[in-house]
BABAFI-752722 format. One record per atom (N, C-alpha, C): residue number from 1; residue in one letter; atom name; x, y, z. Coordinates in pm, whole numbers. Layout:
// residues N
LOPA   kolfi   vexfi   selo        X        Y        Z
LOPA     NUM       A     CA        X        Y        Z
...
END
This chain:
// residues 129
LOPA   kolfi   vexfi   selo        X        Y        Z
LOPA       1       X      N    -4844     2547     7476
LOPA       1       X     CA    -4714     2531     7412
LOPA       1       X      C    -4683     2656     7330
LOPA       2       X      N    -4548     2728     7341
LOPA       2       X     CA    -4511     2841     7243
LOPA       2       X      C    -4442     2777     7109
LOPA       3       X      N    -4507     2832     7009
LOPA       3       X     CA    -4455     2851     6888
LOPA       3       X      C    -4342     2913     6828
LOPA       4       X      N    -4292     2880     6727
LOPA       4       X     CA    -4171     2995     6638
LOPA       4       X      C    -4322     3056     6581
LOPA       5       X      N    -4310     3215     6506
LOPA       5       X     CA    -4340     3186     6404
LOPA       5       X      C    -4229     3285     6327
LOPA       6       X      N    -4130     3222     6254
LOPA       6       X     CA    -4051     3360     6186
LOPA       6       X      C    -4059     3422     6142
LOPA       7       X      N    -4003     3527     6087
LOPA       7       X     CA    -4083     3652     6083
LOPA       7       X      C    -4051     3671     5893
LOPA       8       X      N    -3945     3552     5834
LOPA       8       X     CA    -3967     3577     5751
LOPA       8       X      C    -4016     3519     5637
LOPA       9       X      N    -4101     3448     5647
LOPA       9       X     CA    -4205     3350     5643
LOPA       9       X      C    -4324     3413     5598
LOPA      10       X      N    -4381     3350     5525
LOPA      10       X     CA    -4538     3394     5479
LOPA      10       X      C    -4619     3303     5515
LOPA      11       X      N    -4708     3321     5565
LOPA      11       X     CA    -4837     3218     5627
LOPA      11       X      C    -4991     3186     5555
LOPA      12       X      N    -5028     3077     5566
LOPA      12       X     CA    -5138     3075     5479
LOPA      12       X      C    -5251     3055     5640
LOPA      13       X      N    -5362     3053     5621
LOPA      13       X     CA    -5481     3016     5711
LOPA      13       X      C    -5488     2845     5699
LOPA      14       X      N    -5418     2777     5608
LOPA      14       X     CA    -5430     2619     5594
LOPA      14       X      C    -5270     2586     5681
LOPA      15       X      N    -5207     2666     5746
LOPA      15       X     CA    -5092     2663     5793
LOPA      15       X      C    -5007     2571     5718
LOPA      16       X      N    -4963     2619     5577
LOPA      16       X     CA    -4877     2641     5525
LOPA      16       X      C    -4766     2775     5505
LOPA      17       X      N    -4631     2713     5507
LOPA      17       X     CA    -4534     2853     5482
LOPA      17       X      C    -4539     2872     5350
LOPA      18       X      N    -4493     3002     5354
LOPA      18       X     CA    -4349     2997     5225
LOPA      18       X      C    -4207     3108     5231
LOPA      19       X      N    -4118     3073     5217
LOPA      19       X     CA    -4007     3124     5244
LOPA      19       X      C    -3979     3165     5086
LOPA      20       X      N    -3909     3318     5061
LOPA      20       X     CA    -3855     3331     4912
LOPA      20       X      C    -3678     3317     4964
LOPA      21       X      N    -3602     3237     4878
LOPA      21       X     CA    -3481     3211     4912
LOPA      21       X      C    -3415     3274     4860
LOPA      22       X      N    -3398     3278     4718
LOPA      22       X     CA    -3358     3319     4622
LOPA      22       X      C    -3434     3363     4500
LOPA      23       X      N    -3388     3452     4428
LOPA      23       X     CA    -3429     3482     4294
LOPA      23       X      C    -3601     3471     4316
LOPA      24       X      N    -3630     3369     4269
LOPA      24       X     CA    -3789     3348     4217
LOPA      24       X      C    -3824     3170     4302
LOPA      25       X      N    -3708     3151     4383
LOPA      25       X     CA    -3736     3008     4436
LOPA      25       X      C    -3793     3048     4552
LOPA      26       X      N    -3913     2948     4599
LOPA      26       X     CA    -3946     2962     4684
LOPA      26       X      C    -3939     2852     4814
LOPA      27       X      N    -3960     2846     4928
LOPA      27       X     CA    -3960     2724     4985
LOPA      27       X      C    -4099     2672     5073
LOPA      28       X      N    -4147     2534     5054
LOPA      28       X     CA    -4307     2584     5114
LOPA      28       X      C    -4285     2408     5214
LOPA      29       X      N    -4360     2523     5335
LOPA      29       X     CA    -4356     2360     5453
LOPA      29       X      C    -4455     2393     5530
LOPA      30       X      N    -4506     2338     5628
LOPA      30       X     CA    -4662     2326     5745
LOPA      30       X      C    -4563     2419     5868
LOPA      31       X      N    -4645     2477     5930
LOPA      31       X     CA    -4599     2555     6080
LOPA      31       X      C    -4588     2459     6175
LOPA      32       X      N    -4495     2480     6233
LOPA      32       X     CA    -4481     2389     6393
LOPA      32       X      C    -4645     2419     6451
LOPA      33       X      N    -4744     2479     6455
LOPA      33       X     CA    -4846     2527     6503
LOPA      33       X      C    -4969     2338     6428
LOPA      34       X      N    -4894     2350     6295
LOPA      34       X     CA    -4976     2233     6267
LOPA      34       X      C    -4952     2100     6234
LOPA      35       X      N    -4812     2113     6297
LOPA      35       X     CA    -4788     1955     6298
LOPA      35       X      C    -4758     1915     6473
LOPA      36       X      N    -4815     2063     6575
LOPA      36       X     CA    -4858     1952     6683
LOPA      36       X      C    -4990     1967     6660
LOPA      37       X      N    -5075     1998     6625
LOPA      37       X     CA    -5196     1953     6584
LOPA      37       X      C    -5259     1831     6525
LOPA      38       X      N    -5135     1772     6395
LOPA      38       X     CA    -5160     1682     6337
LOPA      38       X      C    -5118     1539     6437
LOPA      39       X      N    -4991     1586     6531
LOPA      39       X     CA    -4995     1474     6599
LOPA      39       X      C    -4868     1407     6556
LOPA      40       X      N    -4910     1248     6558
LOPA      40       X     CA    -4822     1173     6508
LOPA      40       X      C    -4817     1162     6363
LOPA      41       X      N    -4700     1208     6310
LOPA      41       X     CA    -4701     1223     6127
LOPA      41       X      C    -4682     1056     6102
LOPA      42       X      N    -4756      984     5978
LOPA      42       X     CA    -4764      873     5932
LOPA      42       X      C    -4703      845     5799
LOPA      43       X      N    -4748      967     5681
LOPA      43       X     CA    -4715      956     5589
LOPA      43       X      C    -4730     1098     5491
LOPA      44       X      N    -4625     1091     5415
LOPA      44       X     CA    -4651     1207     5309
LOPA      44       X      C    -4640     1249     5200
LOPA      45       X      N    -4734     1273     5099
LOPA      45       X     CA    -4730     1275     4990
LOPA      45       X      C    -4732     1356     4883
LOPA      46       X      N    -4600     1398     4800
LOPA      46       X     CA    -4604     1499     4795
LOPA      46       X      C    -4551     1537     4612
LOPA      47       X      N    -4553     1654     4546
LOPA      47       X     CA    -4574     1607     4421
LOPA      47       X      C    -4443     1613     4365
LOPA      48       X      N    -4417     1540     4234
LOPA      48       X     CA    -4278     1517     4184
LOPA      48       X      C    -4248     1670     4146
LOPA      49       X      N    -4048     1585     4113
LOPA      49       X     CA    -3976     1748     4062
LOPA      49       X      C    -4058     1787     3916
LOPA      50       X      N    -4077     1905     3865
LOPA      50       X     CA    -4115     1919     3771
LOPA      50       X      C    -4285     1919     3786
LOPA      51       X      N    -4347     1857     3854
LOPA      51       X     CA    -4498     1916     3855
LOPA      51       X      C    -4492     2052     3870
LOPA      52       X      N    -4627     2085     3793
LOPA      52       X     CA    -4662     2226     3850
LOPA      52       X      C    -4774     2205     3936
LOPA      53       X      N    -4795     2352     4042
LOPA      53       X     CA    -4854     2366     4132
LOPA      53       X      C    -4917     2463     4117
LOPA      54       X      N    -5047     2477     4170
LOPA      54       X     CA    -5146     2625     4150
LOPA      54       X      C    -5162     2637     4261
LOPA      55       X      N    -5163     2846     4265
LOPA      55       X     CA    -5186     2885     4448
LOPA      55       X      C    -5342     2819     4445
LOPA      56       X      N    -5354     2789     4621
LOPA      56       X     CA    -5487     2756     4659
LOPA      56       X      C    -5536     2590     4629
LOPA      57       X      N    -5454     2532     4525
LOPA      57       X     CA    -5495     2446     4526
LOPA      57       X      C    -5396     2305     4611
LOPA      58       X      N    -5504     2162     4605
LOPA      58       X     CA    -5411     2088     4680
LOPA      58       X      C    -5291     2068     4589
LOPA      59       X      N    -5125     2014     4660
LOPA      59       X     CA    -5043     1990     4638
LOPA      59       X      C    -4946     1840     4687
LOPA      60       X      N    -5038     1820     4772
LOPA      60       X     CA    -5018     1682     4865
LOPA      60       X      C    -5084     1683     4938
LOPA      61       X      N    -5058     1570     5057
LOPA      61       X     CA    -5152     1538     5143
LOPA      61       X      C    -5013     1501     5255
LOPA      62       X      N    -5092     1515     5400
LOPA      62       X     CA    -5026     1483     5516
LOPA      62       X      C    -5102     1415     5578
LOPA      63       X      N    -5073     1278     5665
LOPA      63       X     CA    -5122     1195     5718
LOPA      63       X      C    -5067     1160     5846
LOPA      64       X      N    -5165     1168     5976
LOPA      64       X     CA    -5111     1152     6091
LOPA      64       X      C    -5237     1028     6119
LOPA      65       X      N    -5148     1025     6299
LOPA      65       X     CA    -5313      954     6339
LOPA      65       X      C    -5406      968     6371
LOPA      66       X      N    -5423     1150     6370
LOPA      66       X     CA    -5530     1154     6424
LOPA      66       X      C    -5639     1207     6249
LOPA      67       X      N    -5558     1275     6157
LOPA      67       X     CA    -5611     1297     5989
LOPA      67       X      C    -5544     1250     5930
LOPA      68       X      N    -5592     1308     5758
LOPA      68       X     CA    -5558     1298     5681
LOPA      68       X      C    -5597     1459     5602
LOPA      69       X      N    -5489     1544     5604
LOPA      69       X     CA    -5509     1706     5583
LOPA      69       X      C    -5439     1720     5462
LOPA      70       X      N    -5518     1814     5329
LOPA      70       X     CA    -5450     1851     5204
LOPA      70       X      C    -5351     1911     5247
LOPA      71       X      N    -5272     1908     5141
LOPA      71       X     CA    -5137     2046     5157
LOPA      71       X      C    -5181     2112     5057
LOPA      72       X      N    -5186     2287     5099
LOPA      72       X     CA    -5230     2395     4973
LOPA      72       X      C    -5107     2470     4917
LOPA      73       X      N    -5091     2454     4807
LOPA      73       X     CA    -5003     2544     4779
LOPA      73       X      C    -4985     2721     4797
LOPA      74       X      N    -4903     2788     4849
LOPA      74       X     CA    -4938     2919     4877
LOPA      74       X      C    -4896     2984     4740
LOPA      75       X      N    -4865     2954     4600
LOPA      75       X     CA    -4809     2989     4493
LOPA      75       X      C    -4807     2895     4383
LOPA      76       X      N    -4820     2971     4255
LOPA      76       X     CA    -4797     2856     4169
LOPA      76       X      C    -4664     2866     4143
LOPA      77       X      N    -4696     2763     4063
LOPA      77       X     CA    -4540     2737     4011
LOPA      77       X      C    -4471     2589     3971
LOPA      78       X      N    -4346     2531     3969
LOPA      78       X     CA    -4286     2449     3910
LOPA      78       X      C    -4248     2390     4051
LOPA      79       X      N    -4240     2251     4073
LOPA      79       X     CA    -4177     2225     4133
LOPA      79       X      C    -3993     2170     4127
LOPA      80       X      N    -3904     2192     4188
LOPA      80       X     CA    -3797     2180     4135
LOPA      80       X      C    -3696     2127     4257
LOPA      81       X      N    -3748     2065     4350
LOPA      81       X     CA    -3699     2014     4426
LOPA      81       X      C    -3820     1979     4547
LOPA      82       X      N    -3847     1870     4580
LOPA      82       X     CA    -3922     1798     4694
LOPA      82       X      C    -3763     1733     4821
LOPA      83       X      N    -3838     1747     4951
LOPA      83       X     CA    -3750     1648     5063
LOPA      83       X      C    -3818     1537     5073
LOPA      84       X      N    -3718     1444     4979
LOPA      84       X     CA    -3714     1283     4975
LOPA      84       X      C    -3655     1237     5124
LOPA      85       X      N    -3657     1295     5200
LOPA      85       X     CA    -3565     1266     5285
LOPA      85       X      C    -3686     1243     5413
LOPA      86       X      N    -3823     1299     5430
LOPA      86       X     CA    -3966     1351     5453
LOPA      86       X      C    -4011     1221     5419
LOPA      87       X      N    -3997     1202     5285
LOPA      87       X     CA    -4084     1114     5188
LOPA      87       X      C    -4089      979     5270
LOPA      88       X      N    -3927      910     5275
LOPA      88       X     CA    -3848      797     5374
LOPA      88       X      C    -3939      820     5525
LOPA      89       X      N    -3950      896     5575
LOPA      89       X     CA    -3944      949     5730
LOPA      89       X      C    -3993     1082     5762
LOPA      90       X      N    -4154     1081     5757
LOPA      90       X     CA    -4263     1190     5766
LOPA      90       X      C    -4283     1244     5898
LOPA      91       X      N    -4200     1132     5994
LOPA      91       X     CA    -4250     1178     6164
LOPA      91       X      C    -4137     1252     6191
LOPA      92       X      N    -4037     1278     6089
LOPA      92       X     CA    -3956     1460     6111
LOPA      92       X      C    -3975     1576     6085
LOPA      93       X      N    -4070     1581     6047
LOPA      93       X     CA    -4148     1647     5951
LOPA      93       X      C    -4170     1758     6122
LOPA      94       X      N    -4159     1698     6272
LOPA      94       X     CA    -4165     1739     6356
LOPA      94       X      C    -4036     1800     6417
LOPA      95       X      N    -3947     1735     6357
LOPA      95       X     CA    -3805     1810     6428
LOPA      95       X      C    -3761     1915     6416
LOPA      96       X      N    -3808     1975     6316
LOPA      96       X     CA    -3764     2073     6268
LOPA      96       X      C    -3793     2168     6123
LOPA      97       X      N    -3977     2194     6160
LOPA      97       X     CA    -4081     2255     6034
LOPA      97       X      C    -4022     2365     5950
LOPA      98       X      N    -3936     2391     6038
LOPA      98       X     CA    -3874     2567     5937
LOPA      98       X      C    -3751     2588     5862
LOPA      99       X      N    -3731     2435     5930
LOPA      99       X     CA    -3531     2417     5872
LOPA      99       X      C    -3530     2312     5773
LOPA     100       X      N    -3495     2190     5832
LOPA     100       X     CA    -3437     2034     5736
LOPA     100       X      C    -3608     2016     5722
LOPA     101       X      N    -3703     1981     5782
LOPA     101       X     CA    -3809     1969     5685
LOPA     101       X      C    -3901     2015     5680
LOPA     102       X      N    -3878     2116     5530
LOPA     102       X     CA    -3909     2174     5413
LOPA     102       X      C    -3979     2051     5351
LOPA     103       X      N    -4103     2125     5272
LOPA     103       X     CA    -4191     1987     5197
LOPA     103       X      C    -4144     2020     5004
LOPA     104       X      N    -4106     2132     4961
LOPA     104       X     CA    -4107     2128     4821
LOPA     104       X      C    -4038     2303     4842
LOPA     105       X      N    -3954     2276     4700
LOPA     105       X     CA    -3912     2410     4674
LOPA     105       X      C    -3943     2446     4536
LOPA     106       X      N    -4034     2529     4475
LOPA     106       X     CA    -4083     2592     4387
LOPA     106       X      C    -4044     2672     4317
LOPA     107       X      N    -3996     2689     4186
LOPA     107       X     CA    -3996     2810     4087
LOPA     107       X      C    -4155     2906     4104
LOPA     108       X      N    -4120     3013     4145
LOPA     108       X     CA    -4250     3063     4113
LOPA     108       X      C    -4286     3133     3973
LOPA     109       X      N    -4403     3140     3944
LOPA     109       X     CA    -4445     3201     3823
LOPA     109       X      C    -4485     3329     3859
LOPA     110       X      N    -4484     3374     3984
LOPA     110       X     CA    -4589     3524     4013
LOPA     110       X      C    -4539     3553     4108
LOPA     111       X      N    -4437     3576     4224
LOPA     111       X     CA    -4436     3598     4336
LOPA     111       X      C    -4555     3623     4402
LOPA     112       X      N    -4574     3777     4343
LOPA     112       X     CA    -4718     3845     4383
LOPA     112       X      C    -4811     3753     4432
LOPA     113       X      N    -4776     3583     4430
LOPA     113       X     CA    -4879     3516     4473
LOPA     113       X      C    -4876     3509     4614
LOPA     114       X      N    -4796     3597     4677
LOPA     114       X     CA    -4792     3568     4852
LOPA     114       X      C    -4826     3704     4860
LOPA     115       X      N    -4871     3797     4812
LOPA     115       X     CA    -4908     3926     4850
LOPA     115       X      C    -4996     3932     4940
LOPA     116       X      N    -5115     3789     4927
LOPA     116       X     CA    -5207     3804     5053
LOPA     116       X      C    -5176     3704     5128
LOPA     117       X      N    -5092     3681     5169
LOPA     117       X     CA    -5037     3558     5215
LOPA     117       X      C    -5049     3668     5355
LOPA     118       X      N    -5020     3615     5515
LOPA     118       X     CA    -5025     3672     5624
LOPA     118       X      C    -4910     3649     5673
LOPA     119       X      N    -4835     3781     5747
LOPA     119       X     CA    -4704     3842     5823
LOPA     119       X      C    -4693     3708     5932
LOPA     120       X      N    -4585     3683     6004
LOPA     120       X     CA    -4565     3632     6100
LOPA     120       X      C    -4666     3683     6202
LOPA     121       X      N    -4696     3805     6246
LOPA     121       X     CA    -4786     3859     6354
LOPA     121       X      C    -4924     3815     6308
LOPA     122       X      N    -4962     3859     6196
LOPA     122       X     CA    -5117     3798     6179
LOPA     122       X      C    -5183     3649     6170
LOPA     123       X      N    -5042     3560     6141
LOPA     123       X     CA    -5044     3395     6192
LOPA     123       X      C    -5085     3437     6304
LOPA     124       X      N    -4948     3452     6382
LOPA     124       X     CA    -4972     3415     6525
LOPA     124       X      C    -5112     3465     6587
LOPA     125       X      N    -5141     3555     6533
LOPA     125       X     CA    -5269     3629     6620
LOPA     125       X      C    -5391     3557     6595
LOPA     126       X      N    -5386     3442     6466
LOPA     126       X     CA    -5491     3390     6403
LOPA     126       X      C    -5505     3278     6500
LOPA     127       X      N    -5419     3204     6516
LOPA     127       X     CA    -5387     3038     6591
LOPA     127       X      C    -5381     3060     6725
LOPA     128       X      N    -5344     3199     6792
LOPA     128       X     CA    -5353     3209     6964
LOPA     128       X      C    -5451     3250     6946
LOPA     129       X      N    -5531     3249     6887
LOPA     129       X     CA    -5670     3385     6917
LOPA     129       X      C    -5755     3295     7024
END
């Protein structure tokens, strides 16, 4: 199966994104690469507006049938908007990983926290390898 991976996107090795939108907001969701992996999505859990988040650490959890896989944050920061919309209905979470569902959008405290984050090419080269 071929993948997106966009190019303007930052990639983690736990195949998480993050997109910078604006200003210091960021946007963070799983790669189409790992939610056909995960399968059938079941459930997802994910942290309120206003939590903060630390890079590297967990931030939620995703639940299919075949796991149950952390979500890592690729940045710290504030959270300031989650898709409740995900929350209702986690098995869209397949329709569309890069667009409508987005898992949390973040104030960041550091950008610099995606500095080692990996290019669209070095995903892809990681997951086809």
């Amino acid at each position: 199966m071929a993948f997106e991976y966009p190019t303007n996107l930052k990639y983690l090795d736990t195949h998480e994104y993050a997109r910078l939108d604006e200003d210091d907001v960021v946007t963070v969701g799983i790669t189409a690469f790992a939610v056909d992996q995960l399968g059938d999505i079941v459930f997802l859990e994910l942290p309120e507006v206003g939590d903060a988040i630390e890079k590297g650490e967990k931030f939620g959890t995703v639940e299919s049938v075949k796991a149950v896989e952390d979500l890592k944050a690729p940045l710290s920061g504030d959270v300031i908007e989650r898709n409740e919309t995900l929350l209702d209905a986690p098995e869209q979470l397949a329709d569309d990983p890069y667009g409508d569902a987005w898992l949390v959008k973040v104030k960041a405290e550091n950008l610099e926290d995606l500095d080692d984050a990996m290019s669209a090419e070095e995903y892809k080269d990681q997951v086809e390898a």
